[in-house]
Every structure is written in C-alpha cells, then in structure tokens.
C-alpha positions as CSV (number, residue, x, y, z in Angstrom):
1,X,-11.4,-9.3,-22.5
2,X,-14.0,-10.0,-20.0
3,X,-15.6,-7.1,-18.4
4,X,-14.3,-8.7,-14.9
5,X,-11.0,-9.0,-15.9
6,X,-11.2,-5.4,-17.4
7,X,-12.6,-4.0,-13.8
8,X,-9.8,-5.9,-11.7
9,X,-7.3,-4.7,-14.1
10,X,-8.4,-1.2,-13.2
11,X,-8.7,-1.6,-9.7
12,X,-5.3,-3.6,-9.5
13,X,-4.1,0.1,-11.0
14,X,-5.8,2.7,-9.3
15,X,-6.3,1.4,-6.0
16,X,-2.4,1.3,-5.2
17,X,-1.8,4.6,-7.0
18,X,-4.3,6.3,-4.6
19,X,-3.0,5.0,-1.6
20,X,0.7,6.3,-2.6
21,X,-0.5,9.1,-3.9
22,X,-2.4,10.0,-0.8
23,X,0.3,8.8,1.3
24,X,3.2,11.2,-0.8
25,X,0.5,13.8,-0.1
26,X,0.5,13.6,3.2
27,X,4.3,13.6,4.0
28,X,5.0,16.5,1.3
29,X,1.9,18.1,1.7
30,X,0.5,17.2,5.2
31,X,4.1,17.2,7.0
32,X,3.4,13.7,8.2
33,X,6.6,12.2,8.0
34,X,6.7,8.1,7.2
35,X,8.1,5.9,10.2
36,X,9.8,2.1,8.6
37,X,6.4,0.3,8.5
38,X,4.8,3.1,6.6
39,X,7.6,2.6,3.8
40,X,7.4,-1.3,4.2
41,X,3.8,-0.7,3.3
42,X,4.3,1.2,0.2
43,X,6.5,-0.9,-1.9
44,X,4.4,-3.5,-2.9
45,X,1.9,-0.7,-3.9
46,X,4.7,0.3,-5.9
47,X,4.6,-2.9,-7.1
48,X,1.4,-3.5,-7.6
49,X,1.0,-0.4,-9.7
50,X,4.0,-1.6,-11.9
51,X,2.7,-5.3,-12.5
52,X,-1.2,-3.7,-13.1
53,X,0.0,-1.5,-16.0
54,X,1.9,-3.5,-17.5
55,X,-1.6,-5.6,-18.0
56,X,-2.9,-2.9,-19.5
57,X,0.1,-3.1,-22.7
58,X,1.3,-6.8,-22.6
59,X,-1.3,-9.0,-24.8
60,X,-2.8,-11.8,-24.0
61,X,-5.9,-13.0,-21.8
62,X,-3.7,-15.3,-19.3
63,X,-0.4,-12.9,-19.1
64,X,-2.9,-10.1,-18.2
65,X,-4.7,-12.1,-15.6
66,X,-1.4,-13.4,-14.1
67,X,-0.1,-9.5,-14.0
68,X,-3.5,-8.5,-12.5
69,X,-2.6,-11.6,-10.2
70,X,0.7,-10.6,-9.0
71,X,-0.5,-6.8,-8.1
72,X,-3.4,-8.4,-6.3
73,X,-1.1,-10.5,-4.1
74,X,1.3,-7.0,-3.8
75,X,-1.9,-5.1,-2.7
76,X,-2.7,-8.1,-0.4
77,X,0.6,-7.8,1.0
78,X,0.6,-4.0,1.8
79,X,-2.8,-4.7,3.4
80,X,-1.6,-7.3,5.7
81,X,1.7,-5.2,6.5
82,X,-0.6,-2.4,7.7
83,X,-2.3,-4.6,9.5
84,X,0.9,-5.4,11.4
85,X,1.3,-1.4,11.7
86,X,-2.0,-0.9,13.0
87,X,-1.3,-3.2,16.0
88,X,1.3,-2.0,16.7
89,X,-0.2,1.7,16.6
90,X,-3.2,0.2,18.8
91,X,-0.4,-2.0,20.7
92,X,-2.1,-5.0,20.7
93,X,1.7,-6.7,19.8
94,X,5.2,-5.7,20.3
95,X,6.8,-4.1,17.6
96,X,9.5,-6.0,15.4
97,X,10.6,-3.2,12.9
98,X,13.3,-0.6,13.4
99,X,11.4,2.6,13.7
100,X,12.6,5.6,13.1
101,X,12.8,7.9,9.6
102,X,15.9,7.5,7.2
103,X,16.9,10.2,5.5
104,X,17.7,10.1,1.6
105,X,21.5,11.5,0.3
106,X,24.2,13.2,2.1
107,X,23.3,15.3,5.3
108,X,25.2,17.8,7.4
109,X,24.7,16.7,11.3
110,X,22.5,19.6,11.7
111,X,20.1,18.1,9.1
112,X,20.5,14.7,11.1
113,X,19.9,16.4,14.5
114,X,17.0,18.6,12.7
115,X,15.2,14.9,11.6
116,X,12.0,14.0,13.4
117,X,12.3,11.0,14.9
118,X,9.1,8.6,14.0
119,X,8.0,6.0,16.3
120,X,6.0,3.4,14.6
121,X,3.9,2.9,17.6
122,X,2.4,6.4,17.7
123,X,0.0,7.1,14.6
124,X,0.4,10.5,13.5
125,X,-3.2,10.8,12.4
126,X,-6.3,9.4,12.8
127,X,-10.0,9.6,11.6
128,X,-12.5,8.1,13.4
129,X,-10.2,6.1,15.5
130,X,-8.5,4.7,12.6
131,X,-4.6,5.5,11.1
132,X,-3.2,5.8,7.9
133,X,-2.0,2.5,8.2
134,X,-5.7,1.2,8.9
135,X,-7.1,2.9,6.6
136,X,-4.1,1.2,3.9
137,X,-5.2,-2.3,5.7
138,X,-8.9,-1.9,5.2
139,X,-8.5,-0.6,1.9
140,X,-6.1,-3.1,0.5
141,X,-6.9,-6.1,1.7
142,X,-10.8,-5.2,0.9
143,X,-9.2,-4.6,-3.1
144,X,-7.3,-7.4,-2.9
145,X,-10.4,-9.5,-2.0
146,X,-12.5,-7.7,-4.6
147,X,-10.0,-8.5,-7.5
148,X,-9.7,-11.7,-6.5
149,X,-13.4,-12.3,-7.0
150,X,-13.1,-10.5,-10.1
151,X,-10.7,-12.8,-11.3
152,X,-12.9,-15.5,-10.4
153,X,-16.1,-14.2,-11.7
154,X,-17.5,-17.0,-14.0
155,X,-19.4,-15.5,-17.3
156,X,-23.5,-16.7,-16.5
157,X,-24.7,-19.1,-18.6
C-alpha cells in the first residue's frame, strides 16, 4: 500500500472519530445539548468512521481506496452540512431544519417539560468567533480536501 493511501486511510478514520468524540464530549461532558443540524452533522461522521475502518480489514488496493473514498465524501458531507449550520448560526440564510432537541425512549411529561429547547440558530459556544458547527465545517471539509489529494498523490518518478 502506498504511503498516501496509508495516510488518507488514517485520516479518513481519526478525523471523524474526533469530531464525534469531541462533540459526545461536549453534550455529556460540557452540557451542550445538540439542536437537529448538530445530529444531521454527525451521521455521516458516523459513517465515515464505519467505511474508513473497514479499509483498514477488507484487502485489496482498489476496495480500500473506494472505502477511503466513500468516508471522504461522508466527511465532505458533514463539512458542508455545518456549513449550512454555521449560516444559519451567523444568519446569513433562513433556516430550513426543524430545530429543537428529540429526546431518546419513553418520557414522563415532566421529563418533556424539563427538555431544553435548542434553537439551531443560536450557537451554544464559540471560540474565536467561530461554533462547533464551524469549527466541524472547517475541519471536515479541509480533511476531505486533504484525502482527496491523498488519494490523488501520484508516486514521483
């Protein structure tokens, strides 16, 4: 396997698992809870983390490249959803998505009434002017661009 091809692979693994392990840590950990678009933006790092370690146990030079392929577009596609997120955040377009959180299993009413409600519109943490959904956007889609040129790295003559 080709160095390039090895370093993609990689990336194409640990990238997403960062970002959704950060992310898990910061709604478990950090009490920031997801709004719609924050979930929309973590499947295909789910995804992505699937299809890039599956590369790493399925044989074969092309069937790994198209696996590190497919979690490069996944990674691509959580990067352009946060961009969505992020303009809505910054409100430079309307949002489409139904925001507000979903809860998981049965619930009394009180545990309803109790839920935050998350706007998508409002980040709920930023650094340097930038939210956790700009942060996933600049992240992802600046992996996604690096695997691609990974994947297209020619060996030198």
């Amino acid at each position: 396997m080709s160095p390039s091809l090895r370093l993609a692979r990689w990336i194409a693994f640990l990238l997403p698992l960062s970002l959704i392990l950060g992310a898990l840590a910061s709604q478990y950990l950090g009490g920031l809870y997801p709004c719609e678009l924050c979930h929309w933006q973590r499947w295909p790092h789910y995804a992505a983390i699937v299809l890039a370690g599956l590369a790493f146990v399925i044989p074969g030079r092309s069937q790994r490249t198209g696996l590190v392929t497919l979690a490069m577009l996944a990674i691509l596609i959580s990067g352009m959803i946060g961009v969505y997120h992020a303009g809505v955040e910054y409100h430079w377009w309307p949002n489409l998505a139904p925001c507000a959180s979903t809860m998981t299993g049965a619930g009394t009413i009180e545990d309803i009434l109790a839920m935050p409600v998350i706007s998508c519109d409002q980040p709920q943490w930023t650094f340097a002017g930038i939210s956790l959904a700009g942060f996933n956007a600049l992240l992802s889609l600046g992996g996604a661009l690096t695997i691609l040129a990974l994947l297209f790295k020619r060996k030198p003559l």
